[in-house]
N, C-alpha and C positions, 0 to 999 in steps of 0.2 A: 793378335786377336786369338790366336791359337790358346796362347798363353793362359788366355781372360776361360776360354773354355774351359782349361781343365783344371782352373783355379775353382771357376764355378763346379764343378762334377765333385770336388774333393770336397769344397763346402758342404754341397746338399747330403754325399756320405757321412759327415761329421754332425752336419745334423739330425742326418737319420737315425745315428746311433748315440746322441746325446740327451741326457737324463734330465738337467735343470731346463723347464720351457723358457727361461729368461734369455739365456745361451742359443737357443733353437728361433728364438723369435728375431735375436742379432743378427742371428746367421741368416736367416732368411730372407733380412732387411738387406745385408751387404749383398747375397747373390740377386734380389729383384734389381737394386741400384747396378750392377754389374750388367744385368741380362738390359737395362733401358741404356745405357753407353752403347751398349752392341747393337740395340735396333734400328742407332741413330746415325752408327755407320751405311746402314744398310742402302738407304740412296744414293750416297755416296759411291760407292762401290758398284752400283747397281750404274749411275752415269759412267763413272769409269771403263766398266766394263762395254758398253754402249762405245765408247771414244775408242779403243781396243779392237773393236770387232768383233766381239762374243754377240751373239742373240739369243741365248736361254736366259731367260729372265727367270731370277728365283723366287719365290713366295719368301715374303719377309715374315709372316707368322710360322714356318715350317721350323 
């Protein structure tokens, strides 16, 4: 998951600083498809943690 994070961070830099909007528009498609994979863990996780014995529930929009 970590992974997926700073795959996405390198994207958005790359798109930051990319010239052809056709390039910027890709790039922005793969990291929104990236960021809804990870939101979808997030109950997942969110149970597990629960089964674990954590009780901080985290906001899935944060």
């Amino acid at each position: 998951m970590l992974n997926c994070l700073d795959m996405c961070d390198c994207k958005a830099e790359t798109a930051k600083n990319e010239k052809n909007r056709a390039s910027v528009v890709a790039i922005n498609a793969e990291i929104r498809q990236t960021k809804a994979k990870l939101l979808e863990e997030v109950p997942k996780l969110q149970r597990l943690a629960i089964k674990k014995g954590k009780t901080r529930m985290y906001c899935a929009r944060c």
